[in-house]
C-alpha positions, 0 to 999 in steps of 0.5 A, a space after each residue: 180104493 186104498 188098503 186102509 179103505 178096503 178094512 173099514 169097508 164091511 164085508 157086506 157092503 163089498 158084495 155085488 147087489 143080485 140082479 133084479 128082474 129087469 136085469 134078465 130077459 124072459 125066457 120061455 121055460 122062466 115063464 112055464 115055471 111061473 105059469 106052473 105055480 100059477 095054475 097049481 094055486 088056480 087047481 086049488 080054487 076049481 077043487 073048492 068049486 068042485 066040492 061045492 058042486 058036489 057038497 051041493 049035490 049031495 045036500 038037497 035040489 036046491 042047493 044043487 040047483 043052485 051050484 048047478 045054475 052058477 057053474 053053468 053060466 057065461 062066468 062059470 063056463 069060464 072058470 071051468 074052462 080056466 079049471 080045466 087048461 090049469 089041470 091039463 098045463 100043470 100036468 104037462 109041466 109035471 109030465 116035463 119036471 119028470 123028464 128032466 129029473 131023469 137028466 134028459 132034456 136039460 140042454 138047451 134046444 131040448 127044453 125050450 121044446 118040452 116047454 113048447 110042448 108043455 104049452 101047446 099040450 095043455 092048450 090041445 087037451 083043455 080045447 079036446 076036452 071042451 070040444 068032445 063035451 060040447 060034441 056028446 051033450 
């Protein structure tokens, strides 16, 4: 490009374009982070689910039976079980924001461990919680 054609060219249109998603290669602490947002946005469904179970409770026998009935079924059993791994892994991802905040584990074998470890201690707390449920009802 001569000098003439780099003048009439706008500044903007120099400028390398960002690189798309396509571009890069998942990593394991890129897919924490996506699941951390996702189950902070899934924490807000089971706390609505949680206050109709209580709400419900605290309005009359039917109302509760009601709430009871839907949060003990196939479904239900679903969505508390998905309520509680989303609890568990955004406080394991807490729990790993909170390490690298203090300037630790922010090199490379270091966090793609606390991002295994943030995977594998949701997963273990969600199937401890459900088996000791199950083990004491």
């Amino acid at each position: 490009m001569s000098e003439a054609q780099s003048r009439s060219v706008s500044p903007e249109s120099r400028r390398p374009l960002s690189p798309h998603l396509q571009v890069y290669s998942p990593m394991l602490t890129t897919l924490m982070s996506i699941t951390h947002r996702i189950s902070g946005g899934a924490l807000y469904v089971g706390t609505l689910l949680l206050a109709w179970w209580l709400i419900a409770a605290s309005m009359n026998a039917a109302a509760f039976a009601t709430a009871n009935w839907f949060l003990s079924s196939v479904i239900g059993r679903l969505i508390l079980f998905g309520f509680t791994w989303a609890l568990f892994h955004h406080l394991m991802g807490g729990l790993r924001h909170f390490i690298q905040d203090s300037g630790r584990g922010m090199a490379h074998p270091e966090r793609e461990h606390l991002a295994k470890a943030t995977l594998a201690g949701g997963i273990v707390l969600t199937l401890l919680v459900w088996i000791i449920a199950y083990a004491i009802r």
